[in-house]
C-alpha positions as CSV (number, residue, x, y, z in Angstrom):
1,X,0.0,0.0,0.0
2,X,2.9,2.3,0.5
3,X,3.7,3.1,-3.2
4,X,-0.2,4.1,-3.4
5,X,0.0,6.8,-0.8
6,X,0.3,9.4,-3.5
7,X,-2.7,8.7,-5.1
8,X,-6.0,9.9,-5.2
9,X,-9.3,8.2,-6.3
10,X,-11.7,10.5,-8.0
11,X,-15.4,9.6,-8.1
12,X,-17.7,10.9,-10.6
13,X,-21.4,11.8,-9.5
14,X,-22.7,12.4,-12.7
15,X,-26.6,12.8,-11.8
16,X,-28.2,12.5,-8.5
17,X,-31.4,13.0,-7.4
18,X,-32.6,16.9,-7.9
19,X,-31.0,18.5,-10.8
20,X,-32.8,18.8,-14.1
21,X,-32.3,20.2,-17.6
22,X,-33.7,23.6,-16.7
23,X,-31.0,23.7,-13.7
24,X,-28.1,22.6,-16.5
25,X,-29.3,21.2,-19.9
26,X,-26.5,19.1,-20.0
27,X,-27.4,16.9,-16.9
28,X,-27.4,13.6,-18.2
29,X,-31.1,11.9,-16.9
30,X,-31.7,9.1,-19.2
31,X,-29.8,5.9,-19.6
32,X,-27.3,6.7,-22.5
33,X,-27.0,9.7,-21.3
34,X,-25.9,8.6,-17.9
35,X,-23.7,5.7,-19.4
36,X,-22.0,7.6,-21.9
37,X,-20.9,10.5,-19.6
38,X,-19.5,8.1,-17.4
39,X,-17.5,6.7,-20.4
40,X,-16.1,10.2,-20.8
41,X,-15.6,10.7,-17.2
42,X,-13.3,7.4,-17.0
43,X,-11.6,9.1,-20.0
44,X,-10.7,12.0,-18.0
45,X,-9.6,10.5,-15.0
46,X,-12.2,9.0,-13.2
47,X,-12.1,5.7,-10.9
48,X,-15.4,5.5,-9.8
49,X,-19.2,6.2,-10.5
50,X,-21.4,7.1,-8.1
51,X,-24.9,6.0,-10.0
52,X,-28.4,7.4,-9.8
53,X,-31.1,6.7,-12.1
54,X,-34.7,8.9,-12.7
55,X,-37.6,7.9,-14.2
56,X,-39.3,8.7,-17.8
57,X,-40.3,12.4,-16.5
58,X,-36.7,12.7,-15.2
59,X,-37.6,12.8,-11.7
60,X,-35.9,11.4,-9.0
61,X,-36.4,7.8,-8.9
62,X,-35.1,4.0,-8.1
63,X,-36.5,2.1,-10.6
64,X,-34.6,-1.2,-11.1
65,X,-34.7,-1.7,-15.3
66,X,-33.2,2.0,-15.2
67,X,-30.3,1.0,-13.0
68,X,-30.4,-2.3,-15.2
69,X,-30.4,-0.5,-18.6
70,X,-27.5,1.9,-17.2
71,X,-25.1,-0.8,-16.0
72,X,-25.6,-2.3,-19.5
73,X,-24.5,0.7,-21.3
74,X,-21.8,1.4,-19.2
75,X,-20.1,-2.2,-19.3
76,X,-21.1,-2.4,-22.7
77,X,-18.3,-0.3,-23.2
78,X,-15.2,-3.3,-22.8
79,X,-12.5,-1.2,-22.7
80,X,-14.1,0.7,-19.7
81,X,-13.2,-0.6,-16.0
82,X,-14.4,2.2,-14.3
83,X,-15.9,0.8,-10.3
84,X,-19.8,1.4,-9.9
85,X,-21.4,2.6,-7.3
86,X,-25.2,2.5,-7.2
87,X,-27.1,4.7,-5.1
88,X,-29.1,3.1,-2.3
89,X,-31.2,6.6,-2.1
90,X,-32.5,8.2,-5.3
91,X,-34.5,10.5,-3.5
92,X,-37.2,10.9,-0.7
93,X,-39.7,8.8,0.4
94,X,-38.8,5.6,-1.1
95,X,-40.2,2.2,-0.4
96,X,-37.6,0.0,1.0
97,X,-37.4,-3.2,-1.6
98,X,-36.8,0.0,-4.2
99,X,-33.6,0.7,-2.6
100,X,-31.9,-2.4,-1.7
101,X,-33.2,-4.1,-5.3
102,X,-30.5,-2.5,-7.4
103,X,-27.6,-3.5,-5.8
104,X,-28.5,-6.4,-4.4
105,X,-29.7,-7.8,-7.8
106,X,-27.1,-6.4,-10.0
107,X,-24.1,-7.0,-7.7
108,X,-22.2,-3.5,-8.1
109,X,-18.4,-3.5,-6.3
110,X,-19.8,-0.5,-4.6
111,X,-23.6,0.9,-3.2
112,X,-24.0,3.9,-1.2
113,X,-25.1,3.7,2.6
114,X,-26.4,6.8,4.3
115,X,-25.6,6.8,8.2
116,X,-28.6,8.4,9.5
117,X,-31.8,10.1,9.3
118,X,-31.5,13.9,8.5
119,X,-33.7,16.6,8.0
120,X,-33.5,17.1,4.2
121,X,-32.9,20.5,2.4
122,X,-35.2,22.1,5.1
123,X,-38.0,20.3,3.5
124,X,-38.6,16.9,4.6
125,X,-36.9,14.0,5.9
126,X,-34.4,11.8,4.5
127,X,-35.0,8.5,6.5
128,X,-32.2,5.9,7.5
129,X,-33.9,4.5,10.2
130,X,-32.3,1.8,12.5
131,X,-33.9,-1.5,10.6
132,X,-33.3,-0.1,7.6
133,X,-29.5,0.4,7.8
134,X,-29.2,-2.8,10.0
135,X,-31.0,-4.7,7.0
136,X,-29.3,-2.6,4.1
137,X,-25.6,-3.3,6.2
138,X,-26.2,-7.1,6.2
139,X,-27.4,-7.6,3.1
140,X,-24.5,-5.4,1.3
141,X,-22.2,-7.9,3.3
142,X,-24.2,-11.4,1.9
143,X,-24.3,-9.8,-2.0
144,X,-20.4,-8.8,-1.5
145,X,-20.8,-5.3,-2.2
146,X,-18.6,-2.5,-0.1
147,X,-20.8,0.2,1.6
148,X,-19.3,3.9,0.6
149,X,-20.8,5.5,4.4
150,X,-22.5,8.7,3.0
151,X,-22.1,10.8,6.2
152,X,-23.4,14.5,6.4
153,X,-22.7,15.3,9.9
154,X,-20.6,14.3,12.7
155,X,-22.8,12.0,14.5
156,X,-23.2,9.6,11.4
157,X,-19.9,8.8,12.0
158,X,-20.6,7.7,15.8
159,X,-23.7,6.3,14.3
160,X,-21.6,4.0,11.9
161,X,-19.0,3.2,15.2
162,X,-22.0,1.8,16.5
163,X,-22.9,-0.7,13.1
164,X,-19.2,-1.5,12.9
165,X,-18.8,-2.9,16.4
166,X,-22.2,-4.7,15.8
167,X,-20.8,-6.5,13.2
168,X,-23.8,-4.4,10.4
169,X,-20.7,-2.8,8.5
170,X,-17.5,-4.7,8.1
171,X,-14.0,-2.8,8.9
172,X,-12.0,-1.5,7.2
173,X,-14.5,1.0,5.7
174,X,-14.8,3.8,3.4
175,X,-16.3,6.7,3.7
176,X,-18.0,10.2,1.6
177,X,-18.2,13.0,3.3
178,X,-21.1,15.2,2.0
179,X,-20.8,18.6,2.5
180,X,-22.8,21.8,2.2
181,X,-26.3,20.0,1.7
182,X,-28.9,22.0,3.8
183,X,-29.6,20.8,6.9
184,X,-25.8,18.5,7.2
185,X,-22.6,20.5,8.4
186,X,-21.3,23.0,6.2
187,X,-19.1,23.0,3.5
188,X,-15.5,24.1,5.2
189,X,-12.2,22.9,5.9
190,X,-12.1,23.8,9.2
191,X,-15.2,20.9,9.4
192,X,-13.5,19.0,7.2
193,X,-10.4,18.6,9.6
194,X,-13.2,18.2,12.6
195,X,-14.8,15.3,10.4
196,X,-11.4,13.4,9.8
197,X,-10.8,14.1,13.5
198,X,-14.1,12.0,14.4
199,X,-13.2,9.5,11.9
200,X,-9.4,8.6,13.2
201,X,-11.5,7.9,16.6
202,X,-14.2,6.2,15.7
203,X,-13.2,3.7,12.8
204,X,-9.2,4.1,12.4
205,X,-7.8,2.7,9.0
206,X,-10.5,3.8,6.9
207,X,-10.5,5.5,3.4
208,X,-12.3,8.8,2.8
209,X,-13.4,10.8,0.2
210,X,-14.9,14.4,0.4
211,X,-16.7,16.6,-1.1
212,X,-18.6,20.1,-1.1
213,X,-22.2,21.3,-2.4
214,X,-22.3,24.7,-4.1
215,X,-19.7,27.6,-2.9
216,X,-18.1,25.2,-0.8
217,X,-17.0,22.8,-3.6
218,X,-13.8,23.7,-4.6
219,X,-12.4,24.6,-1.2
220,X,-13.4,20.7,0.1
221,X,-11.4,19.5,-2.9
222,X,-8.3,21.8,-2.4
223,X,-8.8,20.5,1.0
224,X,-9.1,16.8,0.7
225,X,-6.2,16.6,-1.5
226,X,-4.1,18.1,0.7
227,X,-5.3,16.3,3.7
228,X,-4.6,13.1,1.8
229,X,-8.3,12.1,1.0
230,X,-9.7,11.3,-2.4
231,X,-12.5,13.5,-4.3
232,X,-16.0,13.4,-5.6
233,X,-17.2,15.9,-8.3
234,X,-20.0,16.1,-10.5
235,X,-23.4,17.6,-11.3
236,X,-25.0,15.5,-8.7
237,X,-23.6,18.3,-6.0
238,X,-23.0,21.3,-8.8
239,X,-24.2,22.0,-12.1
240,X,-21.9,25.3,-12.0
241,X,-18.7,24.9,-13.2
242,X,-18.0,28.3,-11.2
243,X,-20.1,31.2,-10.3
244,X,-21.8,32.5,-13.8
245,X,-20.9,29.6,-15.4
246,X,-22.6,26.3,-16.1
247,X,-20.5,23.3,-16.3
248,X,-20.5,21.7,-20.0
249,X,-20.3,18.1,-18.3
250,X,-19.3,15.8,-15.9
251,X,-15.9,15.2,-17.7
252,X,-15.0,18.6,-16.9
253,X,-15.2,18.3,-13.3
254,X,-13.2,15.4,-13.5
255,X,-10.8,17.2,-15.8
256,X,-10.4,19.8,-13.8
257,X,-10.0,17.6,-10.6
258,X,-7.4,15.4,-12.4
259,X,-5.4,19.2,-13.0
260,X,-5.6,20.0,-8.9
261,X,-4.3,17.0,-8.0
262,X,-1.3,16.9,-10.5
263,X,-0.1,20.5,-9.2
264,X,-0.7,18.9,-5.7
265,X,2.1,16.5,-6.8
266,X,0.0,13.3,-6.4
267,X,-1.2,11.1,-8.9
268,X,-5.0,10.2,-9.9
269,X,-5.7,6.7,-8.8
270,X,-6.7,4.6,-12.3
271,X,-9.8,1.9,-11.2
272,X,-7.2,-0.7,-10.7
273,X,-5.1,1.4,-8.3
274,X,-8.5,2.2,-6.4
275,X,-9.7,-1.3,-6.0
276,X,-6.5,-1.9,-4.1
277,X,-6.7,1.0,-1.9
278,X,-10.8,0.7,-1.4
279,X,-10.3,-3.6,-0.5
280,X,-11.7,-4.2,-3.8
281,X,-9.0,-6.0,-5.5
C-alpha cells in the first residue's frame, strides 16, 4: 500500500437525485445519457461512478430496469473498468425493496449507505432509520458489495462506530463526506479537519473521500487533496462549473480535478489502483 500513498481516487457523481435540464441542460437523466458521460468521465480520470437513475419524466427515482439498462450501457463499453457505485437513495420517500433491489440484484463493487436520518434541504426527511440500515448493512455484506458510508454530519460517523462494532458494517471501511447540503454540516475545511478528526476515533484505517455542495466545492477538494483524501465531483452536487458559469459536463469536473491533484504533486488513482486502496482487488 505504500507506493499508493500518492494517489487519489476521484469519483464521478454524474446525476443524482434533484438537478434537471432547466437547472443545467447538460445533466445527463436518461440511460445513455448517464452511461455515456460516465465513459467520458473514465476518460478524464475517473475511478469511480457514483450512480443514480430517474424515471421517464426525469424525476428522482429508483427504478430497477433504469439502473439495469445503465449498468448495461456502461459495461457495454469493454475497454471501460471504471468501479460502480449504485445509489441506495435516489430520493425521498422511497419504499424500501426499491432501494436495496438494485444493488442487491445487480451486484455492483460499490452501493451507497447513508448513516442516519436527517432533516432534508429544510424540507422533509431523508430517512435511514435503525432497521433499515441494519438490513441494508447485512445484506451489502451477503451480496459482496462494499458500503461507501454517505455521512453528512458528525454523528453519522458515531452512528456507523456503533454498526461497525455490531458487526452491520464490516472494517475496514470507506467513507463520503457530504458537504454543504442543507440541513448537514457545512461545506468548510475547518469541518473537514473536525470530520477526519471523528473518523481517526471512531473507525481508524478507513478510506475517505470528500466533497462540497455549491460555494463550498472547490475549497473541500483543495482541502481533501491536501489532507490526503480522495475526491467526488460532479453535477449531482454542482451543475456550476463556477459562479456565472454552467458546467458543460461531468468530464469537466473530473478534468479539472485530475489538474488539482497533479499540481498537488499526487497522482490520480486509475480503477485498478483504487480497488487496491478501497479492499476491492
Amino acid at each position: 500500500m505504500a507506493d499508493l500513498k500518492n494517489k487519489r481516487i476521484i469519483t464521478v457523481a454524474t446525476t443524482g437525485a434533484w438537478p434537471k435540464k432547466e437547472n443545467n441542460p447538460n445533466v445527463p437523466l436518461t440511460p445513455a445519457e448517464i452511461a455515456e458521460e460516465v465513459y467520458a468521465c473514465w476518460k478524464a480520470g475517473a475511478a469511480v461512478a457514483h450512480i443514480h437513475v430517474r424515471d421517464k419524466n426525469g424525476n428522482a427515482a429508483m427504478d430497477y430496469e433504469a439502473f439495469v439498462e445503465t449498468v448495461r450501457l456502461i459495461r457495454a463499453k469493454t475497454d471501460c473498468d471504471i468501479i460502480l457505485n449504485l445509489t441506495t437513495s435516489g430520493g425521498v420517500n422511497l419504499r424500501e425493496e426499491d432501494r436495496l433491489k438494485p444493488f442487491s440484484e445487480l451486484r455492483p463493487e460499490m452501493a451507497s449507505f447513508d448513516c442516519g436520518t436527517m432533516n432534508w434541504q429544510h424540507t422533509t426527511i431523508f430517512e435511514n432509520n435503525p432497521p433499515f440500515l441494519e438490513k441494508l448493512g447485512t445484506l451489502m455484506q451477503e451480496k459482496g458489495v462494499k458500503p461507501e458510508i454517505e455521512v453528512f454530519d458528525a454523528g453519522m460517523l458515531y452512528n456507523a462506530a456503533y454498526y461497525i462494532k455490531k458487526g452491520v458494517l464490516k472494517a475496514p471501511c470507506h467513507f463520503q463526506f457530504c458537504m454543504g447540503v442543507a440541513g448537514g454540516i457545512a461545506a468548510s475545511t475547518k469541518n473537514l479537519v473536525f470530520m477526519k478528526d471523528v473518523l481517526d476515533e471512531v473507525a481508524p484505517g478507513s478510506t475517505w473521500s470528500a466533497f462540497g455542495v455549491g460555494k463550498g466545492a472547490m475549497e473541500i477538494t483543495y482541502a481533501a487533496i491536501a489532507m490526503g483524501g480522495n475526491i467526488r465531483v460532479g453535477m449531482e452536487d454542482n451543475v456550476m462549473y463556477r459562479k456565472g458559469e454552467l458546467a458543460e459536463s461531468n468530464a469537466q469536473f473530473v478534468a479539472r480535478a485530475k489538474r488539482i491533484v497533479e499540481e498537488f504533486t499526487c497522482e490520480v488513482a486509475t480503477p485498478a489502483e483504487a480497488r487496491e486502496i478501497l479492499g476491492l482487488a
